[in-house]
ROKE-481123 format. One record per atom (N, C-alpha, C, O): x negated, y, z negated. Coordinates in steps of 0.02 Angstrom, whole numbers, plus 32768, in hexadecimal, padded with zeros to 4 digits. Layout:
! ROKE-481123
XYZ/...
END
This chain:
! ROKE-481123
8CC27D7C83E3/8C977DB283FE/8C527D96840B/8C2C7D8B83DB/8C3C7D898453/8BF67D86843C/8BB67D98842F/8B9C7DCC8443/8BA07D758414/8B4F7D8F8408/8B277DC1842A/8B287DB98467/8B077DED8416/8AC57DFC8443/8A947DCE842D/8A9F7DAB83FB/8A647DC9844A/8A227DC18449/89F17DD38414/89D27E07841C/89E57DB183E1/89C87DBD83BD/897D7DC583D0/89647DAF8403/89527DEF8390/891F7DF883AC/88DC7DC483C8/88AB7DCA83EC/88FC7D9383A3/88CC7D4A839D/88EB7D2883E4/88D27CF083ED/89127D37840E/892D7D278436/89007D328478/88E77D0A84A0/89007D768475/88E57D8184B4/889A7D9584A4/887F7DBA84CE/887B7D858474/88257D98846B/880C7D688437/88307D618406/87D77D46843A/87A37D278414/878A7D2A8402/87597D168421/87737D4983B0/87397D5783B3/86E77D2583BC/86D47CEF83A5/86C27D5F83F0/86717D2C8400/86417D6F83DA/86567DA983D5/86047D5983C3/85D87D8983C5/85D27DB883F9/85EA7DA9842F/85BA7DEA83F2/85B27E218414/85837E198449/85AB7E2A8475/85477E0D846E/852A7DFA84A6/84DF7E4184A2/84A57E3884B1/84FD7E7B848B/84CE7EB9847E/84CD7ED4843D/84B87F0B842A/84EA7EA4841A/84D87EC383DC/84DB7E95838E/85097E778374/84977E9E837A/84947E80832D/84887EA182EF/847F7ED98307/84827EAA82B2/846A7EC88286/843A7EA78251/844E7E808226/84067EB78258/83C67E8F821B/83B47ED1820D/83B57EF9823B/83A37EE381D1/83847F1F81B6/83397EF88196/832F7EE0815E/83197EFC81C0/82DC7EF381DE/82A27F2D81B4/82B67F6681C1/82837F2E819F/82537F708170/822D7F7C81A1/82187F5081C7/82227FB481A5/81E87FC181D5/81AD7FCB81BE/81AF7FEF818C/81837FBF81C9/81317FB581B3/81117FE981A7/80DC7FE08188/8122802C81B8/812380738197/81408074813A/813B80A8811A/815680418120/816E803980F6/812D802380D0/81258048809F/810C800280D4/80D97FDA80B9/808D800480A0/806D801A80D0/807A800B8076/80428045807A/800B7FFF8073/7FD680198064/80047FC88076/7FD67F97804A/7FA37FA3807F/7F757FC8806D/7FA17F8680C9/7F637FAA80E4/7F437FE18105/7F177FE08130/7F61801580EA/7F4E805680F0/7F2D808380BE/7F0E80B480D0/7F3380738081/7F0580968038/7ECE80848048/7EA480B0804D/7EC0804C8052/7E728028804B/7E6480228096/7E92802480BF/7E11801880AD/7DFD801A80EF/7DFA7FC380DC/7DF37FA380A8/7E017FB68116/7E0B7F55811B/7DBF7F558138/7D9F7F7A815D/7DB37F108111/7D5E7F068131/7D6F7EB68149/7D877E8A8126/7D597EB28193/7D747E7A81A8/7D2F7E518194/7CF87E6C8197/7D387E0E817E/7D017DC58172/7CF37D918176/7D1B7D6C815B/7CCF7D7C818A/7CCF7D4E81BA/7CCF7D05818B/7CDD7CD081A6/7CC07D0A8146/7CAC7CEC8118/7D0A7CFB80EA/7D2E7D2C80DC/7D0E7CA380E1/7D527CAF8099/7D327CDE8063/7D507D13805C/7CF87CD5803B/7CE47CE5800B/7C897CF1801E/7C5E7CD48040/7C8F7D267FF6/7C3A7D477FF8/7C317D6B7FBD/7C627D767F99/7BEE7D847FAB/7BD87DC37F8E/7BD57E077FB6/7BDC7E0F7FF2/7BCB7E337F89/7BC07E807FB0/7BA17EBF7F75/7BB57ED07F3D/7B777ED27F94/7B467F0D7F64/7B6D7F437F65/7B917F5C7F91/7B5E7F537F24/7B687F937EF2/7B397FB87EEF/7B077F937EED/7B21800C7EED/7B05802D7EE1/7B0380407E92/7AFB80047E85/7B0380597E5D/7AEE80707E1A/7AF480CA7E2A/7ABD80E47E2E/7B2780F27E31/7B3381227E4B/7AF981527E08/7AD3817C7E20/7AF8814A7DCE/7ADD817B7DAA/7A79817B7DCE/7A5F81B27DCE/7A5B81517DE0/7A2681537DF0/7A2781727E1C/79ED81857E23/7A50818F7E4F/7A4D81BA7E8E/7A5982097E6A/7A3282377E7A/7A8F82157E3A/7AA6824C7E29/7A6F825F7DEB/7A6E829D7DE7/7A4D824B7DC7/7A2A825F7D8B/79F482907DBA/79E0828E7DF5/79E982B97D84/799682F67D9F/795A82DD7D67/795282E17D2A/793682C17D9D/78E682AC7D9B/78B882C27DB3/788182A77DAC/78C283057DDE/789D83257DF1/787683487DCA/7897836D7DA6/7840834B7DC2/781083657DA1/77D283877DC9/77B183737DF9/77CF83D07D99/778D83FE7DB9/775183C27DCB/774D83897DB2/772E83DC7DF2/76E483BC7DFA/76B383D87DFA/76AB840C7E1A/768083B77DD2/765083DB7DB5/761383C37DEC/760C838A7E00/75E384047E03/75A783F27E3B/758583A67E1B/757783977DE1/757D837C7E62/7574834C7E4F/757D83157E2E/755482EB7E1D/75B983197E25/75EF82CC7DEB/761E82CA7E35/762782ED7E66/763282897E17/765882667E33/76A782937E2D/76B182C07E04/76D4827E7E58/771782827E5D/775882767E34/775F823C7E22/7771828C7E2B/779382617DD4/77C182307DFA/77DD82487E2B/77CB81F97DEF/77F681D37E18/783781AA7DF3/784B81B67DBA/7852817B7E1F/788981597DFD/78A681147E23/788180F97E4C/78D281027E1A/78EB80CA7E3E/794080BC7E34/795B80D07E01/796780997E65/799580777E5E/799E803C7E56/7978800E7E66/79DE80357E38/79F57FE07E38/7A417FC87E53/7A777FE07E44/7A337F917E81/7A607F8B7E9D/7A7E7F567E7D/7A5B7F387E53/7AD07F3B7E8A/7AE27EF17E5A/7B0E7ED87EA9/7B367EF17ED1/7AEF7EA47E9F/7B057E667EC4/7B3B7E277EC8/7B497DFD7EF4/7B597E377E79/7B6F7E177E6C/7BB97E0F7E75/7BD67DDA7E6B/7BE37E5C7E90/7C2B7E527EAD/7C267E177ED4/7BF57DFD7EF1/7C6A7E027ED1/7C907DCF7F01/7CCE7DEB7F1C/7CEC7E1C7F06/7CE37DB47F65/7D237DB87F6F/7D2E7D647F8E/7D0B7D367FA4/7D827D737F7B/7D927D267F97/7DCE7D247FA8/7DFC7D337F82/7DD97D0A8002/7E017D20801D/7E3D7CED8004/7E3B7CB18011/7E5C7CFF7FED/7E9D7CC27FE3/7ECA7CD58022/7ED27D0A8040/7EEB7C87802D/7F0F7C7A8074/7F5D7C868069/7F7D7C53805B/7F747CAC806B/7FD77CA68068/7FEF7C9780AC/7FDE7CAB80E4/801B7C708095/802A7C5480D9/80927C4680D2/80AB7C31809E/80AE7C5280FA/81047C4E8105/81147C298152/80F67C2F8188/814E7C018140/815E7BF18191/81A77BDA8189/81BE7BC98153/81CD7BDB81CA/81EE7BE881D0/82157BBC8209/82167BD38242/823F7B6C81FA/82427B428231/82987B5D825E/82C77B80824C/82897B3A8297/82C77B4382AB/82DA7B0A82DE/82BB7AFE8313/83197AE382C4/831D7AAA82EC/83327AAF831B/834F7AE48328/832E7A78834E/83497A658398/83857A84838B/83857AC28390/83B57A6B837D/84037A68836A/84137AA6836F/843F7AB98396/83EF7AD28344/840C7B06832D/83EF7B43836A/840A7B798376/83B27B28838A/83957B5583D1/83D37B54840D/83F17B81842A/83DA7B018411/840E7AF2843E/844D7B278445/84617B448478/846D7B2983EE/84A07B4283F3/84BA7B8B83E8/84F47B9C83E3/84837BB183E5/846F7BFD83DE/84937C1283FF/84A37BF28431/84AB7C4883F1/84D77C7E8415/84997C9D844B/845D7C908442/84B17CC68480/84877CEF84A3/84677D2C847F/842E7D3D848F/84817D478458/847F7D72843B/842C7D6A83F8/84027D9483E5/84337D3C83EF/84097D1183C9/83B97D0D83EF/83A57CFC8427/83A37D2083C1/834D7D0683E1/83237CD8839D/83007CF98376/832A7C9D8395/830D7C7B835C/82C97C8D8354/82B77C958319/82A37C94837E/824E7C808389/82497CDF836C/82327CE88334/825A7D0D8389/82687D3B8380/82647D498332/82377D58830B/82B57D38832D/82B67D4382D7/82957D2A8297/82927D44825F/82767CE282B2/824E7CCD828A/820C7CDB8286/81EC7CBA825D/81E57D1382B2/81BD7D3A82BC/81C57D6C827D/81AA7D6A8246/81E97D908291/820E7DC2826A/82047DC58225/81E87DEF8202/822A7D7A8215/82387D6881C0/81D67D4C81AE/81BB7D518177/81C27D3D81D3/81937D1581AB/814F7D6281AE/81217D628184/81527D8081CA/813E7DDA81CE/81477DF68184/81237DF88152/81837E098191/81A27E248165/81927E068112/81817E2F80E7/81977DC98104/817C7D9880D2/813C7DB580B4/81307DCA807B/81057DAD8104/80C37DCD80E7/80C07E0580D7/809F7E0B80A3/80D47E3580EC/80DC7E7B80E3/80D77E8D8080/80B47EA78055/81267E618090/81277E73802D/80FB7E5E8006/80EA7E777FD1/80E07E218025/80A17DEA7FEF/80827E248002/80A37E4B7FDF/80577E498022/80287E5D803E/802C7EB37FFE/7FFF7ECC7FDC/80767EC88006/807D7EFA7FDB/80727EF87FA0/804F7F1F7F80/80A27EAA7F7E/80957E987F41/80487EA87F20/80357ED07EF6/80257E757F48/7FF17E6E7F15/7FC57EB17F1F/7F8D7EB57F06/7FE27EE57F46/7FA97F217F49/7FCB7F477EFD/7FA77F707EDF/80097F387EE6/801B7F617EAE/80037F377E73/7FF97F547E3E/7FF87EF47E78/7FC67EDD7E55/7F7E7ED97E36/7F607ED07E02/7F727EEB7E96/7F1E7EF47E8A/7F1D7F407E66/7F057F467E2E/7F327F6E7E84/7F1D7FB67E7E/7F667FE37E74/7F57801C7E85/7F987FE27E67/7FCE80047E4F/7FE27FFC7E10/801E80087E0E/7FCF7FEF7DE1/7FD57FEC7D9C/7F957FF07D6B/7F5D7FF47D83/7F9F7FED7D20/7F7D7FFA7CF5/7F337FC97CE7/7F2C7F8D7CF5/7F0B7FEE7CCC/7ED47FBA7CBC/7EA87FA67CF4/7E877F727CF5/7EAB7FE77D37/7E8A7FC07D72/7E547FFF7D77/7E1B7FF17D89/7E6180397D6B/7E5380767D73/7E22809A7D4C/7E2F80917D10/7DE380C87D56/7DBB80DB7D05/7DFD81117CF8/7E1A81167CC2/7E10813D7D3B/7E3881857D1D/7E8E815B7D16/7EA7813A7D44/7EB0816A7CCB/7EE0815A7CDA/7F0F819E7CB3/7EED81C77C95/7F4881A67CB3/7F6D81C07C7C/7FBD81AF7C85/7FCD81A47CC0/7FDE81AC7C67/8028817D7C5C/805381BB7C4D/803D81EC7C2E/809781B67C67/80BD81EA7C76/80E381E27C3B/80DD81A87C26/810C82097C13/813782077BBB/816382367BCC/814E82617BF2/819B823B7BBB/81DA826F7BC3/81C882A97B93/81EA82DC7B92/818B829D7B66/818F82F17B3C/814182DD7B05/812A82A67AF5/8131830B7AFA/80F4830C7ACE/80AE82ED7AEB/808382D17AC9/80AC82F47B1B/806082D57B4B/802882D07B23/801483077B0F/800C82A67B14/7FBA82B67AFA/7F9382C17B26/7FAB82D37B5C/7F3F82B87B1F/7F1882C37B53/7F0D82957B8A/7EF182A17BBF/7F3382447B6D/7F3582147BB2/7F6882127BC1/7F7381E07BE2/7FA1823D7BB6/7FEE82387BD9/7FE6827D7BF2/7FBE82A97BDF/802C82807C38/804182A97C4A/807A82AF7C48/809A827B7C50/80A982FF7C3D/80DB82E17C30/810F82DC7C81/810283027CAF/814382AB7C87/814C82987CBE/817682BE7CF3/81A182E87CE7/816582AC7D22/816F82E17D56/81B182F27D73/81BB83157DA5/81E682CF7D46/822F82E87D4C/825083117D18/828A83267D1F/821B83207CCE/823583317CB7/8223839A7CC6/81FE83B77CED/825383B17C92/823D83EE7C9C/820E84107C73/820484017C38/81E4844F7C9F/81B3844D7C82/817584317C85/8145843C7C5F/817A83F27CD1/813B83D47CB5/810583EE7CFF/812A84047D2B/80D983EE7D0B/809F83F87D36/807F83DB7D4D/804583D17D3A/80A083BD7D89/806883727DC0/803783967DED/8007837A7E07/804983E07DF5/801E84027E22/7FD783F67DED/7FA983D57E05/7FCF840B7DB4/7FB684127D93/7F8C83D37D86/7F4E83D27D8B/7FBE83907D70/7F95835D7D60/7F8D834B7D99/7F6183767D96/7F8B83397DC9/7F5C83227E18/7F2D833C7E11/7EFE83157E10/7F1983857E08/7ECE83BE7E2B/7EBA83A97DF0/7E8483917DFE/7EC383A17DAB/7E9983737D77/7E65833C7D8D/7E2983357D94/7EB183127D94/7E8982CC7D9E/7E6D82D87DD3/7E3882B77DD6/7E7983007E0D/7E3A83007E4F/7DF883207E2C/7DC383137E48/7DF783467DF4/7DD283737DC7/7D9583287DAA/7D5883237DB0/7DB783097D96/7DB182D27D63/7D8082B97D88/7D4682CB7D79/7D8882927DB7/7D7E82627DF9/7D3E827D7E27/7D1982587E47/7D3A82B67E23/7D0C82E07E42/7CD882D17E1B/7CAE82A87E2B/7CD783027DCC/7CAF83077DAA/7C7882CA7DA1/7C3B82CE7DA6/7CAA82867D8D/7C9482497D8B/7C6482327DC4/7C2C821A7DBD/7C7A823A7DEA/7C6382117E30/7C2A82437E64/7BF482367E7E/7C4E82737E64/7C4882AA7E90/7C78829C7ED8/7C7382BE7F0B/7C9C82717ED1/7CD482757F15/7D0E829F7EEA/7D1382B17EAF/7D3B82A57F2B/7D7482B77F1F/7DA4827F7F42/7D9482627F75/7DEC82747F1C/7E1582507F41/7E2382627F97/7E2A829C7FAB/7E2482307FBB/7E3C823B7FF4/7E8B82308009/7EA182508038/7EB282047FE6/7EED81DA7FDC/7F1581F97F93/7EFE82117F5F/7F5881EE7FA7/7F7581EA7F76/7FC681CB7F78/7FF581E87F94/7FC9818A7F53/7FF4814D7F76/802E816C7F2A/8021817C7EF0/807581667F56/80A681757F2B/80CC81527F27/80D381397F5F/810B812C7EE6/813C81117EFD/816F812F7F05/817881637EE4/8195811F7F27/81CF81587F5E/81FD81787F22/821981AC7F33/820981647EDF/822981977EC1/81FF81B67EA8/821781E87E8F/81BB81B27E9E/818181E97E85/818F822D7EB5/819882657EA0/818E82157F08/8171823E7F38/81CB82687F2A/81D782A37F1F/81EC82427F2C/824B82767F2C/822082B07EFD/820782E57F11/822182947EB0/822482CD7E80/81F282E47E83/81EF830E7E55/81A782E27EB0/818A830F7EBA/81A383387EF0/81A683757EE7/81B883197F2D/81CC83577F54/820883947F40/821083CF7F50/822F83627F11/825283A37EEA/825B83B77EBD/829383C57EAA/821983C17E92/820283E77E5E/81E784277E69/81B384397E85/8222844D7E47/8228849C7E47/81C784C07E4C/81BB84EE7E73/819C84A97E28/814984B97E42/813E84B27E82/813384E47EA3/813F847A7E9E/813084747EF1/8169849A7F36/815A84AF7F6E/81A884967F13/81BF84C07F41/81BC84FA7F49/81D185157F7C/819985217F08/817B855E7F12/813885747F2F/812685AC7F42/811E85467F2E/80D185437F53/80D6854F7F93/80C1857F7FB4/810984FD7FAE/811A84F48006/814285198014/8144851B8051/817185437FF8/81A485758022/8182859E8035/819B85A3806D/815785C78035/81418617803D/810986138066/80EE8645807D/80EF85BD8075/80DA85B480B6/810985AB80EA/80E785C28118/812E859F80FD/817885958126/81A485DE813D/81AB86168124/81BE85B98182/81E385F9819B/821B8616815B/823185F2812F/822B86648163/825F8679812C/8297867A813A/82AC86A7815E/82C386478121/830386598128/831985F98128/834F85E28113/82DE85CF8146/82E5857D813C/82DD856680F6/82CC858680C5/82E9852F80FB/82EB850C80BB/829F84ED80B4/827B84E780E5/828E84DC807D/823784CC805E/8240847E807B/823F8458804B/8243846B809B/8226842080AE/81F583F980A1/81CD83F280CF/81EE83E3807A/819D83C8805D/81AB83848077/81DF8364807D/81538375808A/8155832D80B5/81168311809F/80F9833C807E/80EF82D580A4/80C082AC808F/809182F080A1/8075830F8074/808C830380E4/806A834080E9/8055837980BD/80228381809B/809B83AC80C9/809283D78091/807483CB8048/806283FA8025/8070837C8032/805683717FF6/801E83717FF8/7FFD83967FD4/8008834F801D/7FB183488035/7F88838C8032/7F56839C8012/7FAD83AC805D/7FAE83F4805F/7F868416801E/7F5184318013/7FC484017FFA/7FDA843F7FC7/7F9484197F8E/7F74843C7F66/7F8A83D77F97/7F4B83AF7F61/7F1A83A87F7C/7EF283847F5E/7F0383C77FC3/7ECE83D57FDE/7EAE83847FDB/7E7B836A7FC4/7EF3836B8005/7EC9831B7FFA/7ED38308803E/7EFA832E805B/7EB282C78072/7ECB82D080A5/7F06829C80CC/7F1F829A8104/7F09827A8098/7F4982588091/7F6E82368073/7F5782068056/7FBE82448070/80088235802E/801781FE8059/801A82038097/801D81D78042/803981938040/807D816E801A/806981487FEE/80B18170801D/80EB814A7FFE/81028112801A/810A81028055/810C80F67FE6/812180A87FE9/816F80A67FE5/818F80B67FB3/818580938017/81D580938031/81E780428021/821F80388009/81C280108029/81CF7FD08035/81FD7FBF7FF3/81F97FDB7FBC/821E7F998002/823E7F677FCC/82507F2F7FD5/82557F19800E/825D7F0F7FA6/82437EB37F9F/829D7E9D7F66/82B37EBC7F36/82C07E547F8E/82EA7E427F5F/82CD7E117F2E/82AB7DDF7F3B/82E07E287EF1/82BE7E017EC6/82F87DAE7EB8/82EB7D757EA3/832A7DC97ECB/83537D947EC0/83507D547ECD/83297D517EFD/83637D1A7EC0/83407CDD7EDC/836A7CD47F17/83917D027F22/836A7C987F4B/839F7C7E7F80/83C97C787F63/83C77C647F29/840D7C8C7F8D/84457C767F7E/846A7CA27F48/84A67C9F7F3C/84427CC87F2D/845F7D0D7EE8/845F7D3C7EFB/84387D4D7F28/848E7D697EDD/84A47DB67EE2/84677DC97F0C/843D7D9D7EFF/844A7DFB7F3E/84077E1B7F3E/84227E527EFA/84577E677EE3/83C37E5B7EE9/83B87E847EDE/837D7EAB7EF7/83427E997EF6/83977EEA7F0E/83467F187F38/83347F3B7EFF/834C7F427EC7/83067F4F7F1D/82CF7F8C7EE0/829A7F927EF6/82877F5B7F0B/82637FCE7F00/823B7FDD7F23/81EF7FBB7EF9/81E67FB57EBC/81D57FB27F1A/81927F827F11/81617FB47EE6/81447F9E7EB4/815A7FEF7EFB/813480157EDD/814180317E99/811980457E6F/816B802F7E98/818180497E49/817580977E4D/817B80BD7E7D/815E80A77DFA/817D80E97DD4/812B81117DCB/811981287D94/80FC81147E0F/80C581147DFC/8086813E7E39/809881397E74/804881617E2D/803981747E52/7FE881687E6A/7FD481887E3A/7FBD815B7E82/7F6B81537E90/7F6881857EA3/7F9781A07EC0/7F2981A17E98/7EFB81BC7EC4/7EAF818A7ED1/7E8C816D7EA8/7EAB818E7F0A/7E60815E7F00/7E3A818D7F49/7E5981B97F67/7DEE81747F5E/7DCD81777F83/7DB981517FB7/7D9381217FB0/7DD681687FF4/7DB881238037/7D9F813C805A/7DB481768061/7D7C812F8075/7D51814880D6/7D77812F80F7/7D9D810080EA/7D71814F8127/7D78814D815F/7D8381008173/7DBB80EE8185/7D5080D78171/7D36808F818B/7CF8806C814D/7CD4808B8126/7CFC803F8155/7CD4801D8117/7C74802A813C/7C63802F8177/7C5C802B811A/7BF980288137/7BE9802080F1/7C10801A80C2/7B99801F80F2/7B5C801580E0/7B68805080B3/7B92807B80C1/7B4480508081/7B5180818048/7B8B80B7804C/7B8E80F4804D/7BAC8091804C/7C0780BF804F/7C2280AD8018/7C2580738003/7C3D80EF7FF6/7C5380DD7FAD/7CB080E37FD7/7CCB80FC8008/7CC680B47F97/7D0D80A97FB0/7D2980967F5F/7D0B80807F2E/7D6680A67F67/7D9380927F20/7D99803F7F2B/7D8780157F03/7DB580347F69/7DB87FE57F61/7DAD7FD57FB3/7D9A7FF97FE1/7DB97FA77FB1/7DBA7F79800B/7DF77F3D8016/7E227F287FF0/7DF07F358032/7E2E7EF78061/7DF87ED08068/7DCA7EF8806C/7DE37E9A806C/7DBE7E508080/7DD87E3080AA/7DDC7DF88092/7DF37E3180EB/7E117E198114/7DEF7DD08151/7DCA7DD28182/7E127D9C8130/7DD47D738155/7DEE7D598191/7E207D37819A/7DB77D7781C5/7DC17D6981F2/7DAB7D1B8227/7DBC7D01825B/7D7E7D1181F3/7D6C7CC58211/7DA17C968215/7D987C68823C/7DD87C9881F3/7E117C6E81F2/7E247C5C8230/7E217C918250/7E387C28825C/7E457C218290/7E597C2D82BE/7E697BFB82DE/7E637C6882DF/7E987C808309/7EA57CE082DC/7EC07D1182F4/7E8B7CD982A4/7EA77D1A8295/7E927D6382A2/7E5B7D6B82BC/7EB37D938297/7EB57DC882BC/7E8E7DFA8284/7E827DDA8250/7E7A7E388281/7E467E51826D/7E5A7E758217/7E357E8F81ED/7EA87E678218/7EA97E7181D1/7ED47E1E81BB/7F077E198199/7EB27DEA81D6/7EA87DAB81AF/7EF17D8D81CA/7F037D5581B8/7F027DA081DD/7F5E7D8E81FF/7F747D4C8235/7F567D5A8268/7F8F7D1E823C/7F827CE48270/7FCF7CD4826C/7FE67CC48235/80037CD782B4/80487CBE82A2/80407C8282D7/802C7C92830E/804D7C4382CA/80517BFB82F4/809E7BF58301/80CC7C0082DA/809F7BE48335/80D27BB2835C/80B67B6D835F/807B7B678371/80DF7B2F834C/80C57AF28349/810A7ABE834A/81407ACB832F/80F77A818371/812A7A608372/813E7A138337/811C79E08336/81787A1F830E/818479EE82E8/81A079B882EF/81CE79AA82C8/818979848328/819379518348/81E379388321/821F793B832E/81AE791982DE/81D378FE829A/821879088283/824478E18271/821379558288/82587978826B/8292799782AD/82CA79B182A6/8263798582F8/827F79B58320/828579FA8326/82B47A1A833D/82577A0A8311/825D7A6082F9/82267A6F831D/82017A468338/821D7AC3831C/81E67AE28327/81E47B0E82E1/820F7B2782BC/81A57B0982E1/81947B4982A9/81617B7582AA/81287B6882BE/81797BB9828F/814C7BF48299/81457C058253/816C7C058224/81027C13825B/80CC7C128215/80A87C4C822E/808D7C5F8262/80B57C6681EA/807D7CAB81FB/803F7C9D81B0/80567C788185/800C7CB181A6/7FD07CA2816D/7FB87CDE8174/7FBA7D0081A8/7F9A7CF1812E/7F687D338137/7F427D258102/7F577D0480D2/7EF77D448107/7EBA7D2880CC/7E947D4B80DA/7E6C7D568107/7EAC7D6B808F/7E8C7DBD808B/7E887DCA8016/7EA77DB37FE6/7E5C7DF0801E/7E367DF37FD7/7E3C7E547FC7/7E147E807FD9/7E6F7E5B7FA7/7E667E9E7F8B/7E5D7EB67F5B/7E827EBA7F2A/7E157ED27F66/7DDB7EE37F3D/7DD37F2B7F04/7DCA7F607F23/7DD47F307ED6/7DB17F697EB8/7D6C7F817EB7/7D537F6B7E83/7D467F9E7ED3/7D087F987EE6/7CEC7FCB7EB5/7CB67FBC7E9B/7D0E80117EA3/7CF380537E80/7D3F805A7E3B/7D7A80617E4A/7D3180577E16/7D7580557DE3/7D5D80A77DD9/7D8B80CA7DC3/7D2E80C37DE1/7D3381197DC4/7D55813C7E06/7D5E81797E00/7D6A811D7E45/7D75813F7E88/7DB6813E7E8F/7DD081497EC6/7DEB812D7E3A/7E18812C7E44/7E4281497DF9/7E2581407DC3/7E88816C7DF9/7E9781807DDC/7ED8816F7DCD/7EF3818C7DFC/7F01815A7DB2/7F5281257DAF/7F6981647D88/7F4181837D65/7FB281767D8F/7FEA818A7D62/800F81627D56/803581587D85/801881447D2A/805881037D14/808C81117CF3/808C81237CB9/80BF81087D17/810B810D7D02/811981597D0E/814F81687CF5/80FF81877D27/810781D77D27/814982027D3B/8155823F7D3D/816D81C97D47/81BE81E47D4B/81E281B57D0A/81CB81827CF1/821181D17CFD/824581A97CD6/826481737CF5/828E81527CD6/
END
């Protein structure tokens, strides 16, 4: 009897020609230069003045008596902050051989764009949960506990019973009092922002603004909203911690945790700010938040390689302009 045609018979498989899959993060993912206003510099490293906020806020005003003098006073400024841009730098070669023998489908120069992006992105995220997403950076802090809160814990915001509506308008309470600002920002990590958006308090707030009969949709918005702040921020990004060549493992960069801090608009001249970006722009070729990707040819190895560098300094400038919850979910 014979054969049909098996399937390997009459088809080959080739790559597809329209279609690849890279799960690629999108840069909406990343909150690192968006909390802080970036101050571009022309200088790796400099100083920068501080104001002494209580000499502006104290009352020295005093009656005057006919003929005396004015009661007066003075400020002091400190000179002595620094920043210093450190250079990170990734690249990414790709040989003759392997250009030569690329599928169509394939864009090397492309993807190695991509990867060496993407690289900075996370360095870039990393060290903002370094600089300013954790403990010991902050004057306002309080730490989240599954039960019995003292006056520097709250208790955490998955369990039941507990009150984030409550502790936010505090710490904006807190933050005010201190400073006289109020937060403008408030940076979440993405399972903070879940179990805030669905914690039985806030969906009672945001439903009864909403059409009747839809479901309560709460969004970075509605939170802002509801904390009279003017903007929620969540950190979506995630980073494999795994080494080459091992299992991945993902997990979100931001962790179990929440800021509130204070930014303008744009950095100036007596502008109080929680922190800054130092972005140096004198670096050769780089772009205004410190960024430079090269194409260059590797005679030696036959390769080309694409290098991306960034040299940038993120700063704490006001530690009272900021307020941390640590660990506030389970």
């Amino acid at each position: 009897m014979p054969q049909r045609p098996l399937q390997g018979d009459v088809h080959v498989n080739v790559p597809l020609t329209n279609l690849s899959v890279a799960l690629h993060q999108t840069e909406t993912n990343f909150v690192a230069s968006r909390v802080f206003p970036n101050v571009p510099v022309e200088q790796q490293g400099n100083r920068f003045y501080t104001f002494d906020r209580g000499n502006f806020n104290r009352d020295d005003m005093e009656e005057r008596a006919d003929g005396t003098e004015s009661s007066g006073g003075a400020y002091t400024v400190d000179n002595t902050p620094t920043y210093f841009a450190r250079v990170y730098a990734f690249h990414h070669d790709i040989g003759d051989q392997r250009r030569a023998n690329s599928d169509s489908v394939l864009a090397p120069d492309r993807e190695a764009t991509k990867l060496c992006t993407m690289k900075a992105l996370i360095k870039k995220e990393k060290l903002f949960v370094t600089n300013f997403f954790t403990t010991s950076i902050w004057t306002g802090i309080k730490t989240g506990v599954a039960s019995g809160p003292t006056s520097v814990q709250v208790l955490q915001w998955d369990q039941a019973n507990s009150t984030p509506i409550e502790d936010i308008w505090e710490a904006k309470a807190s933050m005010l009092e201190l400073t006289g600002f109020e937060p403008t920002h408030l940076t979440l990590g993405y399972r903070v922002f879940k179990t805030l958006i669905n914690h039985p308090d806030i969906i009672d707030r945001v439903k009864y603004g909403q059409m009747p009969g839809s479901p309560a949709m709460i969004s970075e918005a509605e939170l802002a909203a509801l904390f009279k702040i003017q903007t929620v921020l969540v950190m979506r990004s995630i980073q494999n911690t795994a080494k080459e060549n091992q299992t991945n493992v993902h997990s979100f960069i931001g962790g179990k945790h929440a800021l509130l801090t204070y930014s303008p608009s744009a950095p100036g001249l007596e502008t109080p700010a929680s922190g800054y970006t130092f972005s140096w722009t004198g670096l050769t070729g780089a772009g205004t938040m410190g960024q430079v990707i090269s194409k260059f040819r590797l005679q030696q190895n036959k390769a080309d390689r694409i290098e991306i560098e960034m040299a940038f300094d993120m700063k704490v400038v006001t530690a009272d302009l900021g307020f941390f919850f640590a660990s506030v979910i389970g």
